[in-house]
C-alpha positions, -999 to +999 in steps of 0.1 A: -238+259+625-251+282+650-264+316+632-239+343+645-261+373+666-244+401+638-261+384+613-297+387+633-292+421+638-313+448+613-287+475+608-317+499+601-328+492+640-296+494+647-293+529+634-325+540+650-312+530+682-282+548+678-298+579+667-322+578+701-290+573+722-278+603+697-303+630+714-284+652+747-317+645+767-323+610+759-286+605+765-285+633+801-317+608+809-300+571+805-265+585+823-290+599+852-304+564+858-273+544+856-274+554+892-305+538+898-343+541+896-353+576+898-385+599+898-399+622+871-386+650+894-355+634+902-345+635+865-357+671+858-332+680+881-303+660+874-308+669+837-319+702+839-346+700+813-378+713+815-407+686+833-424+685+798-397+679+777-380+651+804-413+636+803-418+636+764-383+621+758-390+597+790-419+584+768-398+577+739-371+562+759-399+543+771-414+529+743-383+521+725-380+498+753-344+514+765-364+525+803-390+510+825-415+531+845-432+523+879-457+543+897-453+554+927-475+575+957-491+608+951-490+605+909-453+598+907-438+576+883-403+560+891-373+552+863-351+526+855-327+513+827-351+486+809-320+457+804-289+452+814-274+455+778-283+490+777-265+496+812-239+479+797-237+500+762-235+531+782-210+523+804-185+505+775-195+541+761-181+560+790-152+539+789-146+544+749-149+586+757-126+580+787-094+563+766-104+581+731-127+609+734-100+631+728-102+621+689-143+624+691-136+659+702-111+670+673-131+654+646-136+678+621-156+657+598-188+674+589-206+640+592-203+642+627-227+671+638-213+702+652-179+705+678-193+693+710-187+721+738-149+716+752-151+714+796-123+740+806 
């Protein structure tokens, strides 16, 4: 009987991931490079973070395994979305916030963290 991939899974890890994907930068960061490979730069701007603090949560990113870095000419390092899976999580994610984010949005639950900020 084959060993189901649920049962494999730590749920500790899995709540660690969770938590990084949790942070707005790490979060502003992985949506960025859904589009692609980007630059250091690239990502500052698209994110609108300071180059320090893109490049501290870059490293975590990075060493959770979640993005891949490349160098590049003249110092700069390049970007990308480490595994498909993780392409795959966000975008299922987009499409969960697309159909019900209307309910993630109203909960009131103090579990949840503070009211997100509502787009007018």
């Amino acid at each position: 009987m084959a060993v189901a991939v649920r049962d494999q899974v730590d749920v500790e890890v899995a709540a660690r991931l969770f938590h990084g994907l949790s942070d707005r930068t790490r979060l502003s960061i992985l949506l960025a490079l859904l589009d692609g490979e980007r630059s250091v730069s690239e990502i500052v701007a698209v994110v609108g973070a300071s180059q320090p603090n893109v490049s501290n949560h870059l490293g975590c990113l990075r060493g959770c395994g979640l993005v891949v870095d490349r160098p590049g000419s003249r110092r700069q390092v390049f970007y990308s979305i480490a595994r498909p899976e993780v392409r795959e999580l966000l975008l299922a994610a987009e499409q969960l916030l697309v159909e019900g984010g209307q309910a993630v949005t109203l909960c009131s639950n103090p579990l949840m963290g503070k009211h997100p900020k509502v787009r007018s």
